[in-house]
Chimera marker file (.cmm) of the C-alpha trace (Angstrom):
<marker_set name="trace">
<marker id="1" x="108.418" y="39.169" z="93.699" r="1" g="1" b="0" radius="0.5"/>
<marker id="2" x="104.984" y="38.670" z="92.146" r="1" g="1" b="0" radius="0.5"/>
<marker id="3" x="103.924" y="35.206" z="93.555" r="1" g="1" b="0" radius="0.5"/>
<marker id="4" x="102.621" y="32.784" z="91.160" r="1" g="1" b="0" radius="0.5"/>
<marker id="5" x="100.991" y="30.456" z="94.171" r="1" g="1" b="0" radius="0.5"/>
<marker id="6" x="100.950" y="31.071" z="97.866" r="1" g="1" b="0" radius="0.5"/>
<marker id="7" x="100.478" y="27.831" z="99.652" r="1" g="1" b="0" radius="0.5"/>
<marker id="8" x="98.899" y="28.237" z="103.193" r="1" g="1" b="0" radius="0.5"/>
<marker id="9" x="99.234" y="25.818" z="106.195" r="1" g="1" b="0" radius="0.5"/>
<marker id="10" x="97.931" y="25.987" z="109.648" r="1" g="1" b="0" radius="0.5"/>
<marker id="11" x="100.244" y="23.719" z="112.729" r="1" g="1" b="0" radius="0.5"/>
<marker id="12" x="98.893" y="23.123" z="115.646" r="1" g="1" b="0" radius="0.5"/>
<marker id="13" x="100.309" y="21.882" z="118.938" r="1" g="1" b="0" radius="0.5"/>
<marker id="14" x="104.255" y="22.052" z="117.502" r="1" g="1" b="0" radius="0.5"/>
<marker id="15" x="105.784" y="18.347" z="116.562" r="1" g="1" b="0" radius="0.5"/>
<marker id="16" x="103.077" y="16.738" z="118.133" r="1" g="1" b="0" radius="0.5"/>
<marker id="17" x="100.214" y="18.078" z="116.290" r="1" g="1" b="0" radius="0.5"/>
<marker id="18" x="98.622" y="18.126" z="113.043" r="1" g="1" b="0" radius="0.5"/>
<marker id="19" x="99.442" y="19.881" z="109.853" r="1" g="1" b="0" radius="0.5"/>
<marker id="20" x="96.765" y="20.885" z="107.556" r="1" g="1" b="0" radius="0.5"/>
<marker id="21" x="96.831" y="22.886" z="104.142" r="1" g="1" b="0" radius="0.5"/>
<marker id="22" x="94.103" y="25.540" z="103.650" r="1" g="1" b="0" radius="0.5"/>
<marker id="23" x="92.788" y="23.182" z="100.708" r="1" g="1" b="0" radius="0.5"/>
<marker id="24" x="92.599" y="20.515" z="102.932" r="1" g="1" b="0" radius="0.5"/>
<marker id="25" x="94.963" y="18.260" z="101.100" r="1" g="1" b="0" radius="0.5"/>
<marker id="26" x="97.310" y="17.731" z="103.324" r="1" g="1" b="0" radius="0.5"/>
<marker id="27" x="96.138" y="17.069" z="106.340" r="1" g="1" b="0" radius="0.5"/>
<marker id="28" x="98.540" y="15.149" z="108.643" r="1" g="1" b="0" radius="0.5"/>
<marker id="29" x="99.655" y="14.134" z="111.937" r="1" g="1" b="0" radius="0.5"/>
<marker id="30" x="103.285" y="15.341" z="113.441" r="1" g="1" b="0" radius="0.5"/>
<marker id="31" x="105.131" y="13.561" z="115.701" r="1" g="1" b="0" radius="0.5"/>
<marker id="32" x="108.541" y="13.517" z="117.003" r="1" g="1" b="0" radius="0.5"/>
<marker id="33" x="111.433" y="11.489" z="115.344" r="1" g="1" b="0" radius="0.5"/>
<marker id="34" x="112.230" y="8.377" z="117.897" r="1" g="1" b="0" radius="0.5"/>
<marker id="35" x="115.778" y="9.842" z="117.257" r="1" g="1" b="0" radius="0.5"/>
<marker id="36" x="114.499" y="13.019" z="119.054" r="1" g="1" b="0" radius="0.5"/>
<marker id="37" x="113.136" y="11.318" z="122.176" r="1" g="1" b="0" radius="0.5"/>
<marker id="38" x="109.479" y="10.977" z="120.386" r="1" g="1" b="0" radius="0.5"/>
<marker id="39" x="107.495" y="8.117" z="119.748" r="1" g="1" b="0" radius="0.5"/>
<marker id="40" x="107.864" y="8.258" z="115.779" r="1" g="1" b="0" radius="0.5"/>
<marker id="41" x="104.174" y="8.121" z="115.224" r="1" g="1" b="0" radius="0.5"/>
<marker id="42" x="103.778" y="11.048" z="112.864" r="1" g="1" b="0" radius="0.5"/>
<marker id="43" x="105.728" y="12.732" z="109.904" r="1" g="1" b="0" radius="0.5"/>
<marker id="44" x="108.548" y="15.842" z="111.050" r="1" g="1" b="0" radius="0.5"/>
<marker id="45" x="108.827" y="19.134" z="110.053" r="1" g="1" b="0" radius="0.5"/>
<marker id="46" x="112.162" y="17.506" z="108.715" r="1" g="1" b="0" radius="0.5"/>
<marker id="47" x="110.700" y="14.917" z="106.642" r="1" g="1" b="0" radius="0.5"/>
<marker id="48" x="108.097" y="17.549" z="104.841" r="1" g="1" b="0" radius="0.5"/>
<marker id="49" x="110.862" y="20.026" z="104.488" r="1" g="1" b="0" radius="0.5"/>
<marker id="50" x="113.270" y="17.537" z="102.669" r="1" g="1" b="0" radius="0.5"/>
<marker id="51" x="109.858" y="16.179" z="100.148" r="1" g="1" b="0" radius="0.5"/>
<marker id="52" x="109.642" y="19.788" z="99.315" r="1" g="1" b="0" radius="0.5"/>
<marker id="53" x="112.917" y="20.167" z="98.442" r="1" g="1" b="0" radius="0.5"/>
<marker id="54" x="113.614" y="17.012" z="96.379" r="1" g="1" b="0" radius="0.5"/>
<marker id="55" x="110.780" y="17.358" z="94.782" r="1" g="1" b="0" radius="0.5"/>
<marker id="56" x="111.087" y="21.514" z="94.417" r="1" g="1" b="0" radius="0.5"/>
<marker id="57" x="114.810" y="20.739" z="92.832" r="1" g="1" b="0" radius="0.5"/>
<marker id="58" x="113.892" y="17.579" z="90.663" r="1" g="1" b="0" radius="0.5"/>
<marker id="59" x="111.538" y="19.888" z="88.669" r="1" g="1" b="0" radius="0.5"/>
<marker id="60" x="114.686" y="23.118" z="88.853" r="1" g="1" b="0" radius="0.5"/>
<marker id="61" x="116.638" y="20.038" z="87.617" r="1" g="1" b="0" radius="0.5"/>
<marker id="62" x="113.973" y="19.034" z="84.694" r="1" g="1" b="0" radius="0.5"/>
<marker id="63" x="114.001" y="23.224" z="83.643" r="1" g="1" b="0" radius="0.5"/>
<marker id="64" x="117.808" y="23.147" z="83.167" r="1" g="1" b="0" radius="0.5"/>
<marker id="65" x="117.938" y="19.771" z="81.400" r="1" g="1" b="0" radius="0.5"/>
<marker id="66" x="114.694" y="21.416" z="78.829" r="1" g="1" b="0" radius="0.5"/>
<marker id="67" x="117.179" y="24.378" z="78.314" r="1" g="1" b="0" radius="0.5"/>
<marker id="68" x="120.065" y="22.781" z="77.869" r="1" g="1" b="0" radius="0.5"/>
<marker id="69" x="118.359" y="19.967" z="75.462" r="1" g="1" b="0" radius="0.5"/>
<marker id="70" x="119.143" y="16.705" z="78.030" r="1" g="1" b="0" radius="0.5"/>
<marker id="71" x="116.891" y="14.661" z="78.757" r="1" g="1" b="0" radius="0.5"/>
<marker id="72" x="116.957" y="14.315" z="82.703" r="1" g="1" b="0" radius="0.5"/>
<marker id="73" x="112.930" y="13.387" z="82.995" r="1" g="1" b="0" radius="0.5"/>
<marker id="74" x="114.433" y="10.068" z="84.718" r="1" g="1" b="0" radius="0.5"/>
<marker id="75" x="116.577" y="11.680" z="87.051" r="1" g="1" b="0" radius="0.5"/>
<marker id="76" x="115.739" y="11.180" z="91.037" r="1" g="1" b="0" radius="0.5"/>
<marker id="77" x="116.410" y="13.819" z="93.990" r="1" g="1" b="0" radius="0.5"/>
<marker id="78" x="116.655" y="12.607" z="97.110" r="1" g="1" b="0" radius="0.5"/>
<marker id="79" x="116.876" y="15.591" z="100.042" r="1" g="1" b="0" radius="0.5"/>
<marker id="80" x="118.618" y="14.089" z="103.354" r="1" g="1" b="0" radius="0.5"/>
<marker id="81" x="117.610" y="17.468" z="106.033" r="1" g="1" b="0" radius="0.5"/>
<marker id="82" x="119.628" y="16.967" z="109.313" r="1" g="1" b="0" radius="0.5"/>
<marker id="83" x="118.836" y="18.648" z="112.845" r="1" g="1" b="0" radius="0.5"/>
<marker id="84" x="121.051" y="19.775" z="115.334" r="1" g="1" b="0" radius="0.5"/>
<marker id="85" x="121.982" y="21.820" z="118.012" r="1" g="1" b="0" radius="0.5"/>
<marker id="86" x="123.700" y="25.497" z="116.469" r="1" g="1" b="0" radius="0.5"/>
<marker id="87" x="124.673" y="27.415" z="119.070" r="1" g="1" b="0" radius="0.5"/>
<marker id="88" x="122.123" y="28.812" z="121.189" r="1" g="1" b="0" radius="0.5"/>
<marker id="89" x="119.045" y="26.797" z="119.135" r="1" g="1" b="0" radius="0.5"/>
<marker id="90" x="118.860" y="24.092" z="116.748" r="1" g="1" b="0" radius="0.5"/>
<marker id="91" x="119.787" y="24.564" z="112.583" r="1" g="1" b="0" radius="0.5"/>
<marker id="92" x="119.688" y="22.453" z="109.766" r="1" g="1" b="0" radius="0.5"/>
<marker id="93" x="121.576" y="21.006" z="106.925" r="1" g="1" b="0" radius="0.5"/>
<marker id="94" x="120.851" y="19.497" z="103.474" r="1" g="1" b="0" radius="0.5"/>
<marker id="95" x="122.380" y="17.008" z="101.554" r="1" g="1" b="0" radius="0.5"/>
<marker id="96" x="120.618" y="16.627" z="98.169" r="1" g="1" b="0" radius="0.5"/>
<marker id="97" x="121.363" y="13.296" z="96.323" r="1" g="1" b="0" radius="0.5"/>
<marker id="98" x="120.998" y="13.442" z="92.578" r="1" g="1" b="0" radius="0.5"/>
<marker id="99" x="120.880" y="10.301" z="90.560" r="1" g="1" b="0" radius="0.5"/>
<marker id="100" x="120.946" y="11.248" z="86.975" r="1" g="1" b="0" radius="0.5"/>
<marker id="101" x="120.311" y="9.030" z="83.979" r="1" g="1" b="0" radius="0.5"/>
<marker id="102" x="123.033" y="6.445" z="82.305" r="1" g="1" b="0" radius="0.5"/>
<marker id="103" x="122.896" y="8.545" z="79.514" r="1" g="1" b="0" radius="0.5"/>
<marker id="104" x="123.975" y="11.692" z="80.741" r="1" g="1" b="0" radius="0.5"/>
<marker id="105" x="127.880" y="11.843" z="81.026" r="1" g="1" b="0" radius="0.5"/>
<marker id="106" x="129.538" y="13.103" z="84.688" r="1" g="1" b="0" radius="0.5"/>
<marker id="107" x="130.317" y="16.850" z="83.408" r="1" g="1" b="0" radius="0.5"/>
<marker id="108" x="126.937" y="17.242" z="82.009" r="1" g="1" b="0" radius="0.5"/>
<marker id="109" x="125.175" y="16.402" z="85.022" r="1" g="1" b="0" radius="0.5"/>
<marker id="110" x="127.464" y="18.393" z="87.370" r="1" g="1" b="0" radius="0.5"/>
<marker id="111" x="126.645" y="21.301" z="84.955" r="1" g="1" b="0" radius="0.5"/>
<marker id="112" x="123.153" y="20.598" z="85.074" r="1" g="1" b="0" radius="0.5"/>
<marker id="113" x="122.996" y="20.298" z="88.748" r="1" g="1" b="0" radius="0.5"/>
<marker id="114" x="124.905" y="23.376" z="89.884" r="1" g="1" b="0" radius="0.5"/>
<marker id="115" x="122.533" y="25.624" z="87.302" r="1" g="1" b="0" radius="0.5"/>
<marker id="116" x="119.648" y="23.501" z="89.168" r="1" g="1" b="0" radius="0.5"/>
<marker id="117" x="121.125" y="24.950" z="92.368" r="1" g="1" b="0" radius="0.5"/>
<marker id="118" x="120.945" y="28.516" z="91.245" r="1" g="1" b="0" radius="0.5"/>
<marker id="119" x="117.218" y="28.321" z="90.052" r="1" g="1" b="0" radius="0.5"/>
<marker id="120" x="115.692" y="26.231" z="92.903" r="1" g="1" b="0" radius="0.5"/>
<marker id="121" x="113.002" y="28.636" z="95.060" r="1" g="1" b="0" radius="0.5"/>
<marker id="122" x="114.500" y="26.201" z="98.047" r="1" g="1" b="0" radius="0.5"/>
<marker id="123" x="118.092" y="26.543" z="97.224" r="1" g="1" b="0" radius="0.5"/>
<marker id="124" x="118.150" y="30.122" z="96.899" r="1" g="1" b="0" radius="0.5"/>
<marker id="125" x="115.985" y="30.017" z="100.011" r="1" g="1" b="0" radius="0.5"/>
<marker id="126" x="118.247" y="28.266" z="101.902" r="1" g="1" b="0" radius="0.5"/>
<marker id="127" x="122.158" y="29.955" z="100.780" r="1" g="1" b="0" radius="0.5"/>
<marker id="128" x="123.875" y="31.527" z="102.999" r="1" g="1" b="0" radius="0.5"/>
<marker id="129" x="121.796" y="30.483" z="105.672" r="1" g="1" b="0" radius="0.5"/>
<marker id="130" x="122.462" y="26.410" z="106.057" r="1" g="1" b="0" radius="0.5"/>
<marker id="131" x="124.584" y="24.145" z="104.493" r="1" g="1" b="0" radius="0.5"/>
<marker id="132" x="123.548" y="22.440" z="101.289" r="1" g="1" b="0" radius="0.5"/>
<marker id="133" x="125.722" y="19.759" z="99.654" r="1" g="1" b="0" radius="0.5"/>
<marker id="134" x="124.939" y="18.532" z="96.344" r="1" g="1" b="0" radius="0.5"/>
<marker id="135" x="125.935" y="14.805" z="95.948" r="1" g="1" b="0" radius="0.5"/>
<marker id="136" x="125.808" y="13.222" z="91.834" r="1" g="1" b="0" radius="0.5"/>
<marker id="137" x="125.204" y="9.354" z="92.094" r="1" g="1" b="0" radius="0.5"/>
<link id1="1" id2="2" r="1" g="1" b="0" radius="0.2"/>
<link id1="2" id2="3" r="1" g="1" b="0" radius="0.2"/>
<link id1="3" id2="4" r="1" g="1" b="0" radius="0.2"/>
<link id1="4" id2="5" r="1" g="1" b="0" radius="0.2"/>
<link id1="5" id2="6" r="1" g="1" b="0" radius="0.2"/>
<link id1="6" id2="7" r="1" g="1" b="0" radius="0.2"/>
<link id1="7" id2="8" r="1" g="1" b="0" radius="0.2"/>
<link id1="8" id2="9" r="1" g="1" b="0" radius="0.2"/>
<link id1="9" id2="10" r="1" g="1" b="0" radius="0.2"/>
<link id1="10" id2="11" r="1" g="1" b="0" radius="0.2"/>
<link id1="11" id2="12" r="1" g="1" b="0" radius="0.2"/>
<link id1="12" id2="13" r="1" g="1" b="0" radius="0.2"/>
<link id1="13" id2="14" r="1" g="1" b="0" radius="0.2"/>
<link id1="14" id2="15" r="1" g="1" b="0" radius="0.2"/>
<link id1="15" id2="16" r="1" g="1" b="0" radius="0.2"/>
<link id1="16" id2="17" r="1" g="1" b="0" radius="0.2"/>
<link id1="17" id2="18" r="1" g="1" b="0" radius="0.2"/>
<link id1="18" id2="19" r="1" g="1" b="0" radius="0.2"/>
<link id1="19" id2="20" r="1" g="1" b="0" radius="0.2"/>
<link id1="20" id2="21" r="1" g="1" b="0" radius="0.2"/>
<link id1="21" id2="22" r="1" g="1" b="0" radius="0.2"/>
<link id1="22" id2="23" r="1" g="1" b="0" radius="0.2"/>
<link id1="23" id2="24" r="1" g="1" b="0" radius="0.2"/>
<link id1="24" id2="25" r="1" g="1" b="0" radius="0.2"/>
<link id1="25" id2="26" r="1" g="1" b="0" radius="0.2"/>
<link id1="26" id2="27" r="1" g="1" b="0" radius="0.2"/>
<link id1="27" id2="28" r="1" g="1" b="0" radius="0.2"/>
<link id1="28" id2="29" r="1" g="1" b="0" radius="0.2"/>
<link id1="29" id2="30" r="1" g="1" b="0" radius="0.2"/>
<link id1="30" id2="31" r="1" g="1" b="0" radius="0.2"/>
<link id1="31" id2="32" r="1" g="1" b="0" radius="0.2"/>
<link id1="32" id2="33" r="1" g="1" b="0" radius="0.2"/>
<link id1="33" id2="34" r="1" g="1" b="0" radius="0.2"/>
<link id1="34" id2="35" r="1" g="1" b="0" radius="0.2"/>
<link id1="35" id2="36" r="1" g="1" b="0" radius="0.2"/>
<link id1="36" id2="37" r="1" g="1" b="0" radius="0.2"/>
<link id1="37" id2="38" r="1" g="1" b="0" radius="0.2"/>
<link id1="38" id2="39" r="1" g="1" b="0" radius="0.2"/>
<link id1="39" id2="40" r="1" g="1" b="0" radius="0.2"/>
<link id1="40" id2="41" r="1" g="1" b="0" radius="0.2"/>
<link id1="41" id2="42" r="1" g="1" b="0" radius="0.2"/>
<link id1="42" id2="43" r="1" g="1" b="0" radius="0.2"/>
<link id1="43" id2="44" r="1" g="1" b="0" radius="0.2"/>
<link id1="44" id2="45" r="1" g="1" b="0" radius="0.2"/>
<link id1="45" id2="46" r="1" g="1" b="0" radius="0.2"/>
<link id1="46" id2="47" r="1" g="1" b="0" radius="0.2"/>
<link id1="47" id2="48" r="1" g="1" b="0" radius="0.2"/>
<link id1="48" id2="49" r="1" g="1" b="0" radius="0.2"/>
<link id1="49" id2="50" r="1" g="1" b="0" radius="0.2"/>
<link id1="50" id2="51" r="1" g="1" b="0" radius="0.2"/>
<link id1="51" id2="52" r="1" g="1" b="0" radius="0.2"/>
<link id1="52" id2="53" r="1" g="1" b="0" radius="0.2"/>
<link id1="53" id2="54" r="1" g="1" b="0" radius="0.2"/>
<link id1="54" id2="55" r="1" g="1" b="0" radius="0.2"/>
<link id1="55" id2="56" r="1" g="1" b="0" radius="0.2"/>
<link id1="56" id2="57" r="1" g="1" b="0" radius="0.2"/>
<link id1="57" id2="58" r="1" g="1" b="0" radius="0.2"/>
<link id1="58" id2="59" r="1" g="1" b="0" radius="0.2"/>
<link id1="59" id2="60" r="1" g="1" b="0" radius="0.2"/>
<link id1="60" id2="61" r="1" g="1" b="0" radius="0.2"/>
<link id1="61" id2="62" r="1" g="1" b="0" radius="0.2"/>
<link id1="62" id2="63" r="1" g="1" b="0" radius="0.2"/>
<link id1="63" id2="64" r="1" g="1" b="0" radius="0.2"/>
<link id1="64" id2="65" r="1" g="1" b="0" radius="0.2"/>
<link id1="65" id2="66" r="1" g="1" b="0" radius="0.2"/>
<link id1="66" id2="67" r="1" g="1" b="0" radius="0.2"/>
<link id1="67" id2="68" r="1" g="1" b="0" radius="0.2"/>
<link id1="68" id2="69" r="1" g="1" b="0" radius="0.2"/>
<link id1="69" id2="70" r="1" g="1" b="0" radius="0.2"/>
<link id1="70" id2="71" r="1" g="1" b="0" radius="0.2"/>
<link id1="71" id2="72" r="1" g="1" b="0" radius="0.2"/>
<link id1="72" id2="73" r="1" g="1" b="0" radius="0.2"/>
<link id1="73" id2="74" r="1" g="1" b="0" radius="0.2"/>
<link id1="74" id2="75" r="1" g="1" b="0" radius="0.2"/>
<link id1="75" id2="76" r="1" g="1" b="0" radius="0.2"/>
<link id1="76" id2="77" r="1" g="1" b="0" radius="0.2"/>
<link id1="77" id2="78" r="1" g="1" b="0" radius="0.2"/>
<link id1="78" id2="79" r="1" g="1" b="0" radius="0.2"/>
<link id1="79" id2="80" r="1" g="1" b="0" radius="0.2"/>
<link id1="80" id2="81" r="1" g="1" b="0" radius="0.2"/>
<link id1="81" id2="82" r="1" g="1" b="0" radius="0.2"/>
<link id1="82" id2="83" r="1" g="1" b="0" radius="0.2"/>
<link id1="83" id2="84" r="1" g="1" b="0" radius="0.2"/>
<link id1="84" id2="85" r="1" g="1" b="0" radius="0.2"/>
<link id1="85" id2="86" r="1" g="1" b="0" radius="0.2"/>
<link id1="86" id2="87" r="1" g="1" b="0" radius="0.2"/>
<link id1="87" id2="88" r="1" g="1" b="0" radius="0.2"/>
<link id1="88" id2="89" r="1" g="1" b="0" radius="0.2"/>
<link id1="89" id2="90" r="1" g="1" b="0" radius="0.2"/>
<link id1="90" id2="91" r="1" g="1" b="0" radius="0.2"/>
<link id1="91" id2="92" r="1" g="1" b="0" radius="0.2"/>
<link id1="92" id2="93" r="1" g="1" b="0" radius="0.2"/>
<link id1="93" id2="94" r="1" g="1" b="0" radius="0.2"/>
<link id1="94" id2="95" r="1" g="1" b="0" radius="0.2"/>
<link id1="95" id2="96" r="1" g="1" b="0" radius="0.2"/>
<link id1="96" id2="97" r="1" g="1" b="0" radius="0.2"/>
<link id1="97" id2="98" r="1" g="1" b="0" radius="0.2"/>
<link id1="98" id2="99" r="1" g="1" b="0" radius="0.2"/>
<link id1="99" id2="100" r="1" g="1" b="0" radius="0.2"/>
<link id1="100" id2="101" r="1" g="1" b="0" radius="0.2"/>
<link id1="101" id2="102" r="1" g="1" b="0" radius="0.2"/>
<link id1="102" id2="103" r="1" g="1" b="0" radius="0.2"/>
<link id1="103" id2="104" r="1" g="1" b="0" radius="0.2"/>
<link id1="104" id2="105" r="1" g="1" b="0" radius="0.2"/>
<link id1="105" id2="106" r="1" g="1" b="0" radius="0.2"/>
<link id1="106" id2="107" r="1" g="1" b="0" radius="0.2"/>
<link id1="107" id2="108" r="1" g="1" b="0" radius="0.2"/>
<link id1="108" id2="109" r="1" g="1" b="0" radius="0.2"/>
<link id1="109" id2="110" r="1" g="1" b="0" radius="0.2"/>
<link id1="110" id2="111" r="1" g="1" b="0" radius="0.2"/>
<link id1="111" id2="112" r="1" g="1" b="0" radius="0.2"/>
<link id1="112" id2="113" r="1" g="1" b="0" radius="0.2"/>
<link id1="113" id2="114" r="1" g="1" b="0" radius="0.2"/>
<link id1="114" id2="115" r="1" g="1" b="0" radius="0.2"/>
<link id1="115" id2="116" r="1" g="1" b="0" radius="0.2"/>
<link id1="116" id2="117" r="1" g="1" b="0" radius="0.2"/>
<link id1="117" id2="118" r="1" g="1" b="0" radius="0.2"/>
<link id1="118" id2="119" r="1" g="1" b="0" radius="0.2"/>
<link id1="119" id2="120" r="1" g="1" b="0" radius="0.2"/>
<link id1="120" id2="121" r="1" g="1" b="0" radius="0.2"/>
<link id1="121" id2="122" r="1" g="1" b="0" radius="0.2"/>
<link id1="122" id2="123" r="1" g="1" b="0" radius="0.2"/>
<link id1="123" id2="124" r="1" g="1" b="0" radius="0.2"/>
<link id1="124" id2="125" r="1" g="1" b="0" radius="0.2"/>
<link id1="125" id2="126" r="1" g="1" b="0" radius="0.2"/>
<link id1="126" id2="127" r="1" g="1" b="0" radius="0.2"/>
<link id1="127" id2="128" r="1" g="1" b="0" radius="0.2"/>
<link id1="128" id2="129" r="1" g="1" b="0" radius="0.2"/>
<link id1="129" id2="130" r="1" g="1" b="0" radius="0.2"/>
<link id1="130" id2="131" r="1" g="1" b="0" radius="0.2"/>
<link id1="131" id2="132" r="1" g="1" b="0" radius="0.2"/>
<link id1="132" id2="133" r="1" g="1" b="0" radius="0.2"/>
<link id1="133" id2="134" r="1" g="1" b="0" radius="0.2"/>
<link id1="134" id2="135" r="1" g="1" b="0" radius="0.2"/>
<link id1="135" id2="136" r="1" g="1" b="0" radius="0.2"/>
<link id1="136" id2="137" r="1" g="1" b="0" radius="0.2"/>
</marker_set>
């Protein structure tokens, strides 16, 4: 692969530490989920992983839609990442919400969704290795 952008990130102290980028743009605090036992009072390795994903497959989505001629510039991506126990550790799954426009009829947007899918950097990250379901509201 010849990378286009690396993006570089330092964590300290696990879930309860701080997150910062090497630009110093993000720069955050991590905390637990209360869900998890925490106190809430920081954003999740869950919560960063599923804005990276909506946001990495809204603009896969936006490609497909350029190629294919529909306009889905309206479109929203929601990414749902779950946490659980998997055996031995702890995996993940995704559930990625798509609403499309009014305009764009239900074959279409399944169409445009599954080729989304296939370009994504974090879908094709992620096959084979957790479950993804892709949900068309």
């Amino acid at each position: 692969m010849d990378a286009l952008y690396t993006a570089v990130a330092t964590a300290t102290h696990g879930r309860d530490g701080r997150a910062v980028s090497s630009d110093g743009v993000l720069d955050l605090a991590l905390g637990v989920p209360q869900a998890m036992g925490g106190n809430g009072q920081g954003t999740n390795p869950e919560q960063l992983f599923a804005a990276g994903y909506a946001a990495c497959f809204g603009s896969a989505l936006g490609l497909v839609g350029r190629q294919a001629k529909v306009d889905v510039s309206d479109a929203a991506v929601t990414a749902e990442v779950s946490i659980g126990k998997q055996g031995e550790g702890f995996g993940l799954a995704v559930t990625l919400r798509v609403e499309l426009p009014d305009s764009v009829d239900e074959a279409t947007g399944r169409k445009l969704v599954e080729q989304a899918h296939q370009v994504c950097p974090y879908s094709n990250a992620t096959r084979g290795n957790i479950d993804v379901d892709l949900v068309i509201e």
